[in-house]
C-alpha positions in Angstrom: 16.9 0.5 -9.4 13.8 -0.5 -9.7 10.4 1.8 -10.0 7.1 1.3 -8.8 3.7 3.1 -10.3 0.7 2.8 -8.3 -2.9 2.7 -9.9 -6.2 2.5 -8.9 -7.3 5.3 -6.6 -10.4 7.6 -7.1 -13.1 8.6 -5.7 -15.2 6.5 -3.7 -18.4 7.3 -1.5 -18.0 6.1 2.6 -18.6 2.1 3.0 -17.4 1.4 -0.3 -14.6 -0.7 -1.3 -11.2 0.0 -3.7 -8.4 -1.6 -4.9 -5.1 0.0 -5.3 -2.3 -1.5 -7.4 1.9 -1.5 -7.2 3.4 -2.7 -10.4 7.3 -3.0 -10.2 9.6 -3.0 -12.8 11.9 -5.3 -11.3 11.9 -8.0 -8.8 11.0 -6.6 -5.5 11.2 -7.9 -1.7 8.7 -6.5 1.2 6.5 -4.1 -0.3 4.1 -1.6 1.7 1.8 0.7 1.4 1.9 4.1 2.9 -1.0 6.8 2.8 -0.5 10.6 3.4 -3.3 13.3 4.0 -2.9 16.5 4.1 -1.6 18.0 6.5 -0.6 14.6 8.6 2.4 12.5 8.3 3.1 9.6 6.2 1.6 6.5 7.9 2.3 3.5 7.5 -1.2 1.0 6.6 -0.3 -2.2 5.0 3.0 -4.6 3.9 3.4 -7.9 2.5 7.1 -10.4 2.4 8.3 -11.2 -0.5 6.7 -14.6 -0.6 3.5 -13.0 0.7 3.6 -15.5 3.6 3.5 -12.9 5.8 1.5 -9.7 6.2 1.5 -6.8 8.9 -1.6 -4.4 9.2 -1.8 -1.2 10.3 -4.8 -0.6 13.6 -6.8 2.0 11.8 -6.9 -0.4 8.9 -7.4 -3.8 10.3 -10.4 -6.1 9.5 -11.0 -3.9 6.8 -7.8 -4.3 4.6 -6.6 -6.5 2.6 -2.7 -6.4 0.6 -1.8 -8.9 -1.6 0.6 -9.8 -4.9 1.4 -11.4 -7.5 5.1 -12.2 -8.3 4.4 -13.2 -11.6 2.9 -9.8 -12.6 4.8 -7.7 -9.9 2.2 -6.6 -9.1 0.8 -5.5 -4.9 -2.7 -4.6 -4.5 -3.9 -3.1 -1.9 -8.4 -3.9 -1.6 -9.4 -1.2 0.7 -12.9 -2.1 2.0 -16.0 -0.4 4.5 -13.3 2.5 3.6 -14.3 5.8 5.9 -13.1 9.5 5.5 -10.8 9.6 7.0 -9.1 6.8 5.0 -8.9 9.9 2.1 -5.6 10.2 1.4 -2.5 9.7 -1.4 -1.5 6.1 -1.2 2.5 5.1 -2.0 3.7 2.0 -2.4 7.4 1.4 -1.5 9.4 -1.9 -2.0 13.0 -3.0 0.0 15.9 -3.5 -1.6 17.0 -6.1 1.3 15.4 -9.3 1.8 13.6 -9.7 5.2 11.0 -12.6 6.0 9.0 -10.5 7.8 7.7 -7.0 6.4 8.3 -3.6 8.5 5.8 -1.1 9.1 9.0 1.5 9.3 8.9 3.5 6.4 13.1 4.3 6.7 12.9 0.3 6.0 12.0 1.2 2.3 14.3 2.3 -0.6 12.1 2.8 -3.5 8.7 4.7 -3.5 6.2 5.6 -6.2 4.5 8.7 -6.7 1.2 8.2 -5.5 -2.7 7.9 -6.2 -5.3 9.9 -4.7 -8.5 8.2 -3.0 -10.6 10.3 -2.0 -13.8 9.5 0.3 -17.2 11.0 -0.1 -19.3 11.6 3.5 
């Protein structure tokens, strides 16, 4: 089992930048980031592999998003930049438990989730 606790969200005014963080407790293999607003299904925004070799973007986030991590820390970060209102949401992180080279924008791919941090974007 291994649990995840995300960090970093607030509040941020429209065209500014923030960084989210996932720190693991354990090893962990594709991890992505989720976002849910209220109101609106879970969507899927960011994931990295294991290696972080390879990364998959969602469109609405593209060009403007960067994920990242650091195995030694296990630790994902997730620098949200020119970030809009509509990018207000809670952010989860969620990590397989199944090694796959390339990382899945599916949510059903991911077995553990954390429990969230608010950003929140001022007009």
């Amino acid at each position: 089992q291994v649990q995840l606790v995300e960090s970093g969200g607030g509040l941020v005014q429209a065209g500014g930048s923030l960084r989210v963080s996932c720190a693991a407790s354990g090893r962990t293999f594709s991890v992505g980031w989720f976002r849910q607003a209220p109101g609106k299904e879970r969507e899927f925004v960011a994931a990295i592999s294991p290696s972080g070799a390879n990364t998959h973007y969602a469109d609405s986030v593209k060009g403007r998003c960067a994920i990242s991590r650091d195995n030694a820390k296990r630790t994902v970060y997730l620098q949200l930049n020119s970030l809009k209102p509509e990018d207000a949401a809670v952010y989860y992180c969620a990590a397989e438990s199944t090694y796959y080279a390339v990382p899945s924008p599916l949510s059903t791919r991911y077995t553990y989730w954390g429990q969230g941090t608010q950003v929140t974007v001022s007009s």
